[in-house]
N, C-alpha and C positions, 0 to 999 in steps of 0.2 A: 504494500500500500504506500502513498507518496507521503502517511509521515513518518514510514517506520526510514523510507530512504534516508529522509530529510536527517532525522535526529541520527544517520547513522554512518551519513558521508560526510556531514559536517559537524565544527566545531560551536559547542556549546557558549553564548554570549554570557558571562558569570550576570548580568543584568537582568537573565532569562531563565534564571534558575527556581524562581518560584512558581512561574507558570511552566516549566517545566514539571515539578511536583503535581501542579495542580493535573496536568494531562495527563501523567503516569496513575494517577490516581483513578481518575475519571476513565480507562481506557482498561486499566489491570490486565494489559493483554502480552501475548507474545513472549521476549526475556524477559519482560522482568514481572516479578512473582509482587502479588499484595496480598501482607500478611493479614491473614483471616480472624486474630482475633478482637474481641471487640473493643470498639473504639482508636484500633488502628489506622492511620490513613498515610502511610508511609508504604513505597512499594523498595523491593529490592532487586538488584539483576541476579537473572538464572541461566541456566547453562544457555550456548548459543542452543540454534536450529540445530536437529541432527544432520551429520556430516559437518559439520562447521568447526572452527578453531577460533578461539580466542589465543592474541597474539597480545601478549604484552612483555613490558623490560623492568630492570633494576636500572637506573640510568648512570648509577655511578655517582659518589658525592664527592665534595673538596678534600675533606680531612679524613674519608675513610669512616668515621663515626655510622653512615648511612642515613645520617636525617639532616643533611645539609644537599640534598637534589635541590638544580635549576632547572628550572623551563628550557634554557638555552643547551642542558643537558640532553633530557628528551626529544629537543628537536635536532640536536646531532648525531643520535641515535639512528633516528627515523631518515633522516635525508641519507647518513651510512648504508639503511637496510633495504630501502622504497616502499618502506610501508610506515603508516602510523602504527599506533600503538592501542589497544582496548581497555587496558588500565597501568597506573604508573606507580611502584612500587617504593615502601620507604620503610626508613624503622624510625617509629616515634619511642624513644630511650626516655626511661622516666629517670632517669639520674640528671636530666636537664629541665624537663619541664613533667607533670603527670597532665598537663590542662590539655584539651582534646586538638591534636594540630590542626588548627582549622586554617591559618591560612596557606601554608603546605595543600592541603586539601582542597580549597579553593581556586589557585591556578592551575591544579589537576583537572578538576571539573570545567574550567576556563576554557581547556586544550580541546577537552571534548573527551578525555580518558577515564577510567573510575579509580580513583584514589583507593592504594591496596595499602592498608596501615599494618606494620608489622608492628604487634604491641609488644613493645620488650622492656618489662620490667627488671632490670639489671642497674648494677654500677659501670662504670666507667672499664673498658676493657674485660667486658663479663663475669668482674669479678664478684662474688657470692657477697650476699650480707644479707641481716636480719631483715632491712628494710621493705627490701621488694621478694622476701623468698616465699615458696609456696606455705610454708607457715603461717607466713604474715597475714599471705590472703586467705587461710582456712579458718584465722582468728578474726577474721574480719575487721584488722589494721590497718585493711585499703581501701575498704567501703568506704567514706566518702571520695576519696579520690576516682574510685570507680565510678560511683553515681555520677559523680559531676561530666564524667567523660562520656556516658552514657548520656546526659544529657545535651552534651555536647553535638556529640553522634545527630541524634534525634534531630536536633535546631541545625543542623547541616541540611538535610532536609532530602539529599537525591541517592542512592544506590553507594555503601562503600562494600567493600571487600575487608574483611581483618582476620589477621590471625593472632593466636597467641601461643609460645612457647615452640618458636621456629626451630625446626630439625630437634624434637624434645630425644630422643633415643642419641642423640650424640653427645660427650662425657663433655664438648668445650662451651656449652652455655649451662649456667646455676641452676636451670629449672630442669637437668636431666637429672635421673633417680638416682646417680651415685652420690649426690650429695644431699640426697633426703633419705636417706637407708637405705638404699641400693637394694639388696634381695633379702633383709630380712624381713620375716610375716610377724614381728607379735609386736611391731613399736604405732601401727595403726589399722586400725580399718578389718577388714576381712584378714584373717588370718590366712586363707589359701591364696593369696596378692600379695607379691613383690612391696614390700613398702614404699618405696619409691617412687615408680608408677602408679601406683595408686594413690599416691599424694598430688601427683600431676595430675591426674586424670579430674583427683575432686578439685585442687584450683580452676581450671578451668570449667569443669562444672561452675562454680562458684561466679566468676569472672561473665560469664555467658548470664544467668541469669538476674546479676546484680545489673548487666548492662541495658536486658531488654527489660528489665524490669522498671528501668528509666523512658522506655518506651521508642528505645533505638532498635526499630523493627525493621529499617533499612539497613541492616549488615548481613553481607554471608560471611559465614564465619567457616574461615578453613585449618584444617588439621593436617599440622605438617610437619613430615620423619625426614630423614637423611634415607636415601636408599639402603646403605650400610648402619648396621647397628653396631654403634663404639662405646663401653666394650661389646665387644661381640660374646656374649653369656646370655646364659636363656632367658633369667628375668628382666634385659634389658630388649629385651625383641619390644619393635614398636608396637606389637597388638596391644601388649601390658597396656600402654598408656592411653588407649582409644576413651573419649569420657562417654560415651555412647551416640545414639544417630541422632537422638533429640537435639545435641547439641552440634552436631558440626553438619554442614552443607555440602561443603567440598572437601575432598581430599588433598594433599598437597605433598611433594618429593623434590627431594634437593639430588643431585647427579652430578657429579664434578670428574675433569681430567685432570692433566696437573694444576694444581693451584701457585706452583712455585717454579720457576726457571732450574729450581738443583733437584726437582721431581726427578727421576728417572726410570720409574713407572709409576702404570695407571691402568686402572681396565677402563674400556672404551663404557660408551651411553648404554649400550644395547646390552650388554652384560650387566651390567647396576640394572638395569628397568626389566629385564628379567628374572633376575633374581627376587627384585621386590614387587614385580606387579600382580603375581598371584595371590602374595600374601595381601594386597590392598583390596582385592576383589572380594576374598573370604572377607574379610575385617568389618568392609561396607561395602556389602553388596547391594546400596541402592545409591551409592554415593558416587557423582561425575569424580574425575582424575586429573590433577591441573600438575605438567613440570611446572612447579615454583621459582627453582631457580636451578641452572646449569651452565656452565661455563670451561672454559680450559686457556691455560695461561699461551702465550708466545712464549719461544726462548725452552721450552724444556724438550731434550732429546727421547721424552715418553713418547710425547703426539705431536702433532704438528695443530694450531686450534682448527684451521681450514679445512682437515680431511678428520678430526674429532667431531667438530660441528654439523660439517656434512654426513656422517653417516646417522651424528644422531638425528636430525631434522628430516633425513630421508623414515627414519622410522617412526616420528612422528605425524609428519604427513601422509605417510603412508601408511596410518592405520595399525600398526602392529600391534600396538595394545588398544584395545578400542573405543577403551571409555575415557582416554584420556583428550579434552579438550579447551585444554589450553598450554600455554608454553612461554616461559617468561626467561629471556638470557640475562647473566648476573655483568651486565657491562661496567663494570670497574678494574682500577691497577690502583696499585701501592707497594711501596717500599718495605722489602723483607728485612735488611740491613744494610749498613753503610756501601754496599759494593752496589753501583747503579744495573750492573748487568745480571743483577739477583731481582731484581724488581719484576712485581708481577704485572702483567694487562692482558686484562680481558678485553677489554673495547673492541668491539669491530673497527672502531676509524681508526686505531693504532697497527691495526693489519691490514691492507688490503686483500690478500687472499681472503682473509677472513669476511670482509663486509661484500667479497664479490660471491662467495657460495651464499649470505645471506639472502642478497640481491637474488639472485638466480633460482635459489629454492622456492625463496617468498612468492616473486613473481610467477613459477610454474604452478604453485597452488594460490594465487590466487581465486580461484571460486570459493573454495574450503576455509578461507581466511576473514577474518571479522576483525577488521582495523578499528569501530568500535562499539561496544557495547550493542548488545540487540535489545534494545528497549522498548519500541512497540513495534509488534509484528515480526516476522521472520523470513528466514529463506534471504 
């Protein structure tokens, strides 16, 4: 229909944002989903059209932090790849601010993208502390901070994306289970559960309904593993930490090559997304499959990023795993140590081989691709 085109080839006036709302509302049709309970009038976006892909980026920040992304980032992404982007990823770090990033959020939605907020309650260099640990939030130490950001949410007014507790089965951020009792059963909860995971599982429980509960019924909310479970022990397999299907919409997998120039191996895309894609199917078997994030450095004699990238986008566009529909490249570099030829980058615009397989794949699926958002209507 001419206004599912309209709101889907072009870019969003932030001016036009409330009557925006008001038509999603008015319409509840196509991607994006209005939530049914009452007194709701907030809609949220849902999986594209079948056969479709949602294309979106990390766009890469100044200081590495992740919550310092420009516009001017995003749009040198997208002129590197020839395609826009469906939504534009960040981490809002509460060791800086906990208040909800609205204006971060707002020239996302300006572009015409949907703002994907990685909620990462940590310190500075993800180092652990009582403040923001999952403790905190099963004591209910972050309720108001939650609530207000929940409210936040809410008065933002159009479709976000969030998640919480990014790549939780990996040992290098505070809210994976080794530092909340790793595998013993008698420090909480269900005795036959991992303590650990199942401290995750209930923060997030927790974190989810203290947010809709402020009446933020415009988030899908994604749960999201490392393909690889570190440590790789049984009670860290990411099923442990699933908080059930009430709570999460999408699924979400992190995939990497080398991340480092002195990497010297790596297993390729298709062997991580093998490995872990049947375990995601059992987990939530009614849940879409989004790659969150995936990337591979320049400069390591593992892979090359150009024939890395290229095989895994052939397996994404091609269907391999079927339920996965969307795909987001982690486009940043930074500094390993003082040697500049140790430095990592992911950027496509720092490789050209790299941004020419981008170009090239994107363009050959283009029908399959959804630069952005399928907000009313489909196809």
């Amino acid at each position: 229909m001419a206004v599912s085109a309209a709101l889907t080839d072009y870019r969003w006036p932030l001016a036009c944002a409330a009557a925006l709302v008001a038509l999603l509302v008015s319409l509840g049709a196509g991607g994006c989903e209005t939530d049914e309970r009452p007194g709701s009038q907030l809609s949220r976006v849902a999986p594209p059209a079948a056969g479709k892909l949602y294309h979106g980026v990390y766009p890469g920040g100044t200081t590495g932090e992740e919550d310092d992304i420009t516009r001017e980032q995003v749009e040198s992404y997208e002129r590197a790849v020839g395609k826009n982007v469906a939504w534009v990823a960040f981490s809002h770090n509460w060791y800086r601010s906990t208040a909800f990033p609205r204006e971060t959020a707002e020239w996302i939605r300006e572009m015409g993208s949907l703002p994907y907020v990685r909620l990462m309650l940590r310190e500075e260099e993800n180092r652990a502390s009582d403040r923001f640990s999952l403790e905190a939030v099963l004591q209910g130490r972050l309720d108001a901070q939650l609530r207000a950001w929940g409210r936040g949410a809410r008065e933002f007014g159009t479709p976000l994306i969030v998640e919480f507790g990014t790549e939780c089965n990996g040992e290098w951020f505070p809210w994976n289970g080794l530092h909340h009792g790793a595998g013993r059963r008698d420090g909480f909860g269900d005795p036959g559960k991992p303590d650990g995971p199942e401290r995750f599982a209930a923060a997030y429980r927790h974190i989810v309904e203290v947010v809709r509960g402020e009446g933020a019924s415009n988030i899908t909310w994604v749960f999201h593993v490392d393909a690889t479970d570190d440590p790789d022990v049984s009670w860290n397999r990411f099923e442990n930490y699933y908080p059930g299907d009430e709570y999460v919409d999408w699924v979400g997998v992190s995939a990497y090559g080398p991340q480092q120039p002195t990497d010297d191996e790596a297993e390729s895309f298709r062997e991580q997304m093998d490995g872990c894609y049947p375990r995601l199917e059992r987990l939530a078997k009614t849940k879409p499959v989004i790659v969150a994030e995936f990337g591979c450095t320049a400069g390591s004699p593992a892979a090359r990023p150009e024939k890395w990238a290229a095989a895994a986008l052939d397996g994404i566009l091609g269907g391999r795993w079927p339920r996965v529909m969307g795909f987001s490249w982690w486009n940043e570099r930074w500094e390993n140590d003082d040697n500049p030829e140790h430095d990592t980058t992911m950027r496509v615009e720092d490789t050209p081989a790299l941004a020419a397989v981008f170009s090239e794949k994107l363009a050959g699926a283009a029908e399959r691709i959804r630069e952005r958002p399928d907000l009313v209507g489909s196809g």
